[in-house]
Legacy VTK file of the C-alpha trace (Angstrom):
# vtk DataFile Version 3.0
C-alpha trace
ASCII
DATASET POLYDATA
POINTS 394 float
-15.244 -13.899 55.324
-14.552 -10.743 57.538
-11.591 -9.466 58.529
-10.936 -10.193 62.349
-9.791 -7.766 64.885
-6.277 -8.139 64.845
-3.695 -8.167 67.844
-1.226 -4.855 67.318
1.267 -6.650 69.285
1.331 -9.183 66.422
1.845 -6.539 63.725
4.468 -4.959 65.524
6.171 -8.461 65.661
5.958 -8.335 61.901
6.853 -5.155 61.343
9.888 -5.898 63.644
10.750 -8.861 61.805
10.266 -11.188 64.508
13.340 -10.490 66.505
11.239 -11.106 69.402
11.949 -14.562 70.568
9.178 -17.311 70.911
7.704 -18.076 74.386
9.424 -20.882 76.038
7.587 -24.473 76.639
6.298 -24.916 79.930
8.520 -26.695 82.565
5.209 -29.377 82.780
6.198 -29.592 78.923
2.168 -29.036 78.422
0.275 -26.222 76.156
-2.794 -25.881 78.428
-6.145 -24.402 76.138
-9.386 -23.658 78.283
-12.318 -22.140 76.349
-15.089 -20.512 78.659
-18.773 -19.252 77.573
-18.513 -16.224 80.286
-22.428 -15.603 79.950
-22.365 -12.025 78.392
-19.438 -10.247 80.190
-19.903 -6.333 79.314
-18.109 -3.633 80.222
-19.076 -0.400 82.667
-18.791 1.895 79.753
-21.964 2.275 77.833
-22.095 2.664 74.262
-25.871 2.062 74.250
-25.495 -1.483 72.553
-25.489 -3.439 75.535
-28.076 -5.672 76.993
-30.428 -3.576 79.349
-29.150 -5.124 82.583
-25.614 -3.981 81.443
-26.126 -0.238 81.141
-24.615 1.502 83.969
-27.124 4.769 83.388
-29.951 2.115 84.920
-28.072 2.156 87.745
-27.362 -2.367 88.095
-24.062 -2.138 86.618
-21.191 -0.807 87.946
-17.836 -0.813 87.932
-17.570 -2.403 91.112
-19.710 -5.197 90.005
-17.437 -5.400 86.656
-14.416 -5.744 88.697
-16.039 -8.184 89.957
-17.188 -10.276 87.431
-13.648 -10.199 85.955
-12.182 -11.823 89.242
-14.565 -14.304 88.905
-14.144 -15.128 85.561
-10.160 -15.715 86.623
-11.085 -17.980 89.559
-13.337 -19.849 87.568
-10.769 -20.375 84.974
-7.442 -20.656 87.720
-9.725 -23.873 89.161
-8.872 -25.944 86.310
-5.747 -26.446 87.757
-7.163 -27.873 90.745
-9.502 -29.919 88.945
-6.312 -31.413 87.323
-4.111 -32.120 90.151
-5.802 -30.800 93.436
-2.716 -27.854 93.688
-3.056 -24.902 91.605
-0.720 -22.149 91.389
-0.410 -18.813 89.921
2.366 -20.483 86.843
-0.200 -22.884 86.261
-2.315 -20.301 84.059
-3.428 -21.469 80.630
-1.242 -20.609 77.283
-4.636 -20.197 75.164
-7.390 -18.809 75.982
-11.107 -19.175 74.441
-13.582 -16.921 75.156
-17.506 -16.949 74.356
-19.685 -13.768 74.743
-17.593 -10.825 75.103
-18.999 -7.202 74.801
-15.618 -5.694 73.160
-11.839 -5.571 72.825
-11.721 -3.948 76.358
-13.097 -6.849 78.187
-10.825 -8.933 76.332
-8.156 -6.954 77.657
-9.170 -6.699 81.398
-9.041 -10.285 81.346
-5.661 -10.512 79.771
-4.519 -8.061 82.868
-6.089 -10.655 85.573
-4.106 -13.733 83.896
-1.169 -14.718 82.416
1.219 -12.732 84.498
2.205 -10.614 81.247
2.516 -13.449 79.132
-0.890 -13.062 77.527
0.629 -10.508 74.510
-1.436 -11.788 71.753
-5.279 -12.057 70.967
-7.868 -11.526 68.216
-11.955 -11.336 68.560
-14.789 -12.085 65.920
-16.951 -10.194 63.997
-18.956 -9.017 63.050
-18.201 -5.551 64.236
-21.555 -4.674 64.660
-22.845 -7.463 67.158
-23.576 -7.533 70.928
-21.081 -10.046 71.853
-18.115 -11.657 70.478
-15.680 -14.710 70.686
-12.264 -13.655 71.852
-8.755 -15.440 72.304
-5.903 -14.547 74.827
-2.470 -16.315 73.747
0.849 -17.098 75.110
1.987 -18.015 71.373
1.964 -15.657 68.638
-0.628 -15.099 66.633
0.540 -15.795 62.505
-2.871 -15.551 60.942
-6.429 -14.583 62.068
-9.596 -15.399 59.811
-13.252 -14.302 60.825
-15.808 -16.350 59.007
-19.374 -15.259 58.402
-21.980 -17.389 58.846
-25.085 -15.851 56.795
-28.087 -16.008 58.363
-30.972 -17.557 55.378
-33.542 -18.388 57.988
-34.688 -14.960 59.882
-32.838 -15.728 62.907
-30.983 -12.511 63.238
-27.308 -12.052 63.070
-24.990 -15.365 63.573
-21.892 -15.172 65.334
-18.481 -15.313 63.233
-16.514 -18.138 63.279
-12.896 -17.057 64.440
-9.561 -19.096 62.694
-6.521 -18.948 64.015
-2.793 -20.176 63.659
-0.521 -20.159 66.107
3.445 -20.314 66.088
4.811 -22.867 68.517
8.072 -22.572 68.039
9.715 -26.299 67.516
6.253 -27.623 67.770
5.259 -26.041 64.925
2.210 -24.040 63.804
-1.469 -24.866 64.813
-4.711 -24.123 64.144
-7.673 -23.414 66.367
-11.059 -22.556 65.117
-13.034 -20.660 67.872
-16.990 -21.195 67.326
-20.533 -19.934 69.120
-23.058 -21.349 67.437
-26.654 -20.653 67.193
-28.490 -20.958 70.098
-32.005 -22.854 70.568
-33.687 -19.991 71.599
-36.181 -20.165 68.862
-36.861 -23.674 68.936
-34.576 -26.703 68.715
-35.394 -27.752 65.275
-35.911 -24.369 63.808
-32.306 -23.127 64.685
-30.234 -26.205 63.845
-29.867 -25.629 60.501
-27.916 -22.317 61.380
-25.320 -24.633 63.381
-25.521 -27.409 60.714
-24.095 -24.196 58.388
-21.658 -22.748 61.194
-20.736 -26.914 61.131
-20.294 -26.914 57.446
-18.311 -24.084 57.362
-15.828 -25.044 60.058
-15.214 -28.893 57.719
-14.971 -27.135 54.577
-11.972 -24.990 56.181
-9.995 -28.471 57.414
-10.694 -29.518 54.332
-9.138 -26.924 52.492
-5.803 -26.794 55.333
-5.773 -31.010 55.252
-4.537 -30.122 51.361
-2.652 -27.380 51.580
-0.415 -29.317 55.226
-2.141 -33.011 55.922
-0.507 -32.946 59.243
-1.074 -29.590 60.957
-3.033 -30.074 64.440
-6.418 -28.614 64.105
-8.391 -27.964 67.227
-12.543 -27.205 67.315
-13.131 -25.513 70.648
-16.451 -23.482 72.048
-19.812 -23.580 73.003
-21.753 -25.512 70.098
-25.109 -25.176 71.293
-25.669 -28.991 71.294
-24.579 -32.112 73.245
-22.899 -34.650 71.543
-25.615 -36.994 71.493
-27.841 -34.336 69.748
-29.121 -36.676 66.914
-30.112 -39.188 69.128
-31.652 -36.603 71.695
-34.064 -35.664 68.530
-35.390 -39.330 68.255
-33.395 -39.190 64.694
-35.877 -37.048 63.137
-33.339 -34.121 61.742
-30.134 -33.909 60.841
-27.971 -32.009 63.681
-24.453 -30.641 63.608
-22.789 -33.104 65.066
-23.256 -36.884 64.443
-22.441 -40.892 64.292
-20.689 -41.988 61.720
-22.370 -45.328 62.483
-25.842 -43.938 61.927
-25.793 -44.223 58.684
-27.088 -41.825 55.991
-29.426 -39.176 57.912
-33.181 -37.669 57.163
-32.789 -35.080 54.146
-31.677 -31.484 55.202
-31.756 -28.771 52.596
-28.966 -26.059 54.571
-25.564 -27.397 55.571
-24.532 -31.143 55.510
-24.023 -33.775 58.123
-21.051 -33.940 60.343
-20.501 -37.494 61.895
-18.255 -38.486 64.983
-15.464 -40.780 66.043
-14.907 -41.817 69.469
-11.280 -42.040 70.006
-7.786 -40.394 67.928
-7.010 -44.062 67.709
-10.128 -45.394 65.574
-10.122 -42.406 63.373
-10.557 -43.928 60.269
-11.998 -47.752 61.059
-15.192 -47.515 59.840
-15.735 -51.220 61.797
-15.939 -49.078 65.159
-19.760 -49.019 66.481
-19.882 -45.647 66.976
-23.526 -45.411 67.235
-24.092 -47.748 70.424
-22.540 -44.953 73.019
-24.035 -41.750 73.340
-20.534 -40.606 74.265
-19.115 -40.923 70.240
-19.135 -38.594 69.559
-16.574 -35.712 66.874
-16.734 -33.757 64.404
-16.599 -35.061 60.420
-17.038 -33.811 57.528
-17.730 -36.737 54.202
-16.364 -34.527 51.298
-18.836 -36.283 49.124
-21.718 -35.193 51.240
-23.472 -31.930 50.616
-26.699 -30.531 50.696
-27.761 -31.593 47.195
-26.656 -35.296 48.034
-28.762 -35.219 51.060
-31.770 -33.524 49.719
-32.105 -35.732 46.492
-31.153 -38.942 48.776
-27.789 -39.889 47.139
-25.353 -41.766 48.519
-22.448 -40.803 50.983
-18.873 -41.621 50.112
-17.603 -42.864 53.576
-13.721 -43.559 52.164
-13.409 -39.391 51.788
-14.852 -38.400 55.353
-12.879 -36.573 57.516
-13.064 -37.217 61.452
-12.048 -35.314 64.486
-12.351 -36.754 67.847
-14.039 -34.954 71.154
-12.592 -35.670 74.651
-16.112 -35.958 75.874
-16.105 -39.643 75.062
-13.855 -40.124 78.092
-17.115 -38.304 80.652
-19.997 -39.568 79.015
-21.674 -38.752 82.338
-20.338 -34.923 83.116
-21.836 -31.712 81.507
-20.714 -27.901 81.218
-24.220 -26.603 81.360
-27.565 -27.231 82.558
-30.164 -25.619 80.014
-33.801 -26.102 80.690
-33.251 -28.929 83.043
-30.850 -30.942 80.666
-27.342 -31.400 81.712
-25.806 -31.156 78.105
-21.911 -30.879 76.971
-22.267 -28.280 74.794
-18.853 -26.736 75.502
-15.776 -28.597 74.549
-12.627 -29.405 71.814
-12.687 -31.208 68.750
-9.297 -32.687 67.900
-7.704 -33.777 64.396
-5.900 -37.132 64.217
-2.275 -35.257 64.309
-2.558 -34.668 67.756
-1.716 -38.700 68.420
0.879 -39.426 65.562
3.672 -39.435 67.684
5.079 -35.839 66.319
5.201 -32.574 67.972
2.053 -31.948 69.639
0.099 -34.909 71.186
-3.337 -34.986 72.729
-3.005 -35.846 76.505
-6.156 -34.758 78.259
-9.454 -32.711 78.674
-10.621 -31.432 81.974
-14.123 -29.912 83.398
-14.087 -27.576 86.146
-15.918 -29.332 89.173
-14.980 -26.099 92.224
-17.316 -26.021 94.517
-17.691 -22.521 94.229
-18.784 -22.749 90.353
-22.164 -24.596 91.552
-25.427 -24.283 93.283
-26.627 -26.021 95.985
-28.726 -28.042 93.235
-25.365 -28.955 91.738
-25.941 -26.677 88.639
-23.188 -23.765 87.107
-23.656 -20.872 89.576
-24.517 -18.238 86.693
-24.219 -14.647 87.300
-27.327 -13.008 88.710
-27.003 -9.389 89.551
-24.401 -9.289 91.827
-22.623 -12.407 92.121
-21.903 -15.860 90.679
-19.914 -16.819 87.166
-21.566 -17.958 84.578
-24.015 -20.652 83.319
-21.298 -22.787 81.807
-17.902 -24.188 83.141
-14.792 -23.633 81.733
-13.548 -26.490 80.111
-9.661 -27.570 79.424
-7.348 -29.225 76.705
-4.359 -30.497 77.881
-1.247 -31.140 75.035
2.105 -32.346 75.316
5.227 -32.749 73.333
6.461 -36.026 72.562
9.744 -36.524 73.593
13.023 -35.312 71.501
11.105 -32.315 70.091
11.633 -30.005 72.607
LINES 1 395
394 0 1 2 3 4 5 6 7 8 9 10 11 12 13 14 15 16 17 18 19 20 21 22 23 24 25 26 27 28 29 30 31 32 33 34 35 36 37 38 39 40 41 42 43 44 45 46 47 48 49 50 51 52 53 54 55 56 57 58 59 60 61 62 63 64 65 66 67 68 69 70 71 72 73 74 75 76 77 78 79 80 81 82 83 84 85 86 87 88 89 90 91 92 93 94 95 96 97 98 99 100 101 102 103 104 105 106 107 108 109 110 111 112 113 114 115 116 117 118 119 120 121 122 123 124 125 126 127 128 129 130 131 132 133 134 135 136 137 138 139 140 141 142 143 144 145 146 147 148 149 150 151 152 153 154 155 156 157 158 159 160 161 162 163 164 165 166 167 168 169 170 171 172 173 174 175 176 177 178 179 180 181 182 183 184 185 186 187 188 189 190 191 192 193 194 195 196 197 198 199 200 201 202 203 204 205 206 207 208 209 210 211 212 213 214 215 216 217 218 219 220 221 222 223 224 225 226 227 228 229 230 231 232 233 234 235 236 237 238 239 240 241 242 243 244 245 246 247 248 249 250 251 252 253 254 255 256 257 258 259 260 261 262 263 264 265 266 267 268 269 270 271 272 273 274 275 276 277 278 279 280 281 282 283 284 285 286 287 288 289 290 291 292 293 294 295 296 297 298 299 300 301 302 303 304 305 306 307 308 309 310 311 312 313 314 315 316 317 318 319 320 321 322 323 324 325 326 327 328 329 330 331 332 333 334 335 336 337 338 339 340 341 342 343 344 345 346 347 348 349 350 351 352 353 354 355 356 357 358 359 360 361 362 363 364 365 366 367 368 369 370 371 372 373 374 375 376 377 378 379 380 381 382 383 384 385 386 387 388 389 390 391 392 393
């Protein structure tokens, strides 16, 4: 595990000892959390790391065009609020902020500038220090603790992308805990790459695990670009194991790396193994059984279904939307995992998930309008989890 880059502001708030007060609920008595692959967003200083199109000294990239790209990266995100309720307004900005493909701190920064009206104090980015691009998050709500967790690459696919943990204080709603993620991409082949995001997979349940014992009820959200659809098993005709499956599928093909993560299709039937989970392509979550691992499923022994642990993805309710069109497949590879204490009536409750659908964020073919040169946004849309506060906690 690495050390993450660390928000001063949040030390200082320490070092202070948290005179500062906490950020006030919203008047709509939401949290609002957007996460947004921004399709490598670099900065105009070069530092010779960057991609090639990105170095100013080859005369494509300017600051111009980076001033640009950061307004458009605001609109794209602002639009959510339209998608929601067809009004959008300048309070209406989100309180959390998840960013995939970053250059730096700086970007993270300029961003934080363009939204939030000041309110965006806190953040923290992924390692390792030493890659191209990084995950980064903007908050409203202080930032407690910050965790950046290797993923180690066994296979000869380069450097993986850290998986960023962190808890947030919100106030009489308590602490919660969001685990940022980029997995592996399929550049090098479907099959050959998955088990990279069956580990990044593995990695993320083996941390709930270890926070379900140490507080049972703390909200845990699972937000980013995975890489893969929800229906990713069935996409590969069932012939390998993928990062996220069915828990009605039963026990999948041996896999040597990682183990298999199965699904749940609402917060309500997490837990009831009766549900048919594997008749809907839209079932889809994120589970860890604490009795599989990669020893169980390579020597073909059984799976302990009573100790699985489930999270539920909003995508069940838009079985028919995407967030990305990759080679000609419109997949759902961005999105939010949620843990069961979002819906028990406490605190923080799970109300809704949104996909931005402006006009302006399209082609003419009806596919994300992705950067190229000199205009568009990127080849994802930004993608929105919407919380409330049950009533008599705030």
């Amino acid at each position: 595990m690495r050390p993450a880059f660390l928000f001063l502001s949040v030390l200082a708030m320490l070092a202070a000892g948290c005179q500062c007060s906490l950020p006030a609920l919203r008047t709509d008595g939401e949290i609002n959390i957007v996460s947004y692959n921004v399709h490598n967003l670099f900065d105009a200083e070069e530092s010779g790391k960057e991609y090639p199109e990105f170095r100013p000294s080859k005369g494509k990239w300017t600051k111009e065009l980076y001033a640009k790209r950061l307004g458009n990266v605001v609109e794209a995100v602002r639009s959510l609020s339209n998608t929601k309720d067809g009004e959008g307004s300048p309070g209406s900005d989100p309180d959390i902020l998840c960013f995939q493909e970053l250059e730096n701190e700086k970007v993270l920064f300029d961003l934080a500038k363009h939204l939030g009206h000041g309110k965006l104090r806190y953040w923290a980015m992924s390692g390792p220090e030493e890659s191209i691009i990084h995950t980064g998050i903007l908050s409203r709500f202080p930032i407690v603790a910050v965790h950046s967790h290797s993923v180690m690459d066994a296979w000869g696919l380069g450097m993986l992308r850290d998986v960023l943990e962190v808890e947030f204080e919100c106030g009489s709603m308590g602490r919660m805990v969001i685990f940022a993620c980029h997995w592996k991409s399929k550049l090098e082949g479907e099959a050959e790459t998955e088990p990279a995001r069956r580990a990044a997979a593995a990695l993320v349940a083996n941390r709930i695990r270890l926070l379900r014992e140490e507080r049972p009820f703390v909200p845990i959200i699972v937000c980013g670009d995975f890489n893969e659809s929800p229906d990713e098993y069935l996409r590969t005709n069932r012939c390998y194991p993928t990062a996220i499956m069915y828990s009605g599928v039963g026990v999948p093909p041996m896999a040597i790396e990682g183990e298999p993560i199965w699904a749940c299709s609402s917060l309500e039937e997490i837990g009831d193994e009766s549900s048919e989970l594997a008749e809907s392509h839209s079932q889809v979550g994120i589970i860890n059984g604490e009795g599989i691992d990669s020893y169980s499923i390579k020597h073909g022994k059984g799976v302990d279904f009573d100790e699985k642990i489930e999270l539920y993805t909003p995508w069940a309710e838009y079985p028919d939307k995407f967030s990305l069109a990759y080679r000609d497949k419109r997949e759902q590879y961005d999105g939010f995992l949620v843990s069961q204490s979002l819906k028990d009536g406490i605190g923080l409750e799970y109300q809704g998930f949104y996909i931005a659908d402006a006009p302006m964020l399209f082609t003419a073919e009806g596919v994300p309008r992705e950067w190229k040169g000199t205009d568009g946004y990127s080849d994802h849309l930004p993608v929105e989890l919407v919380l409330s506060v049950v009533d008599g906690t705030q």
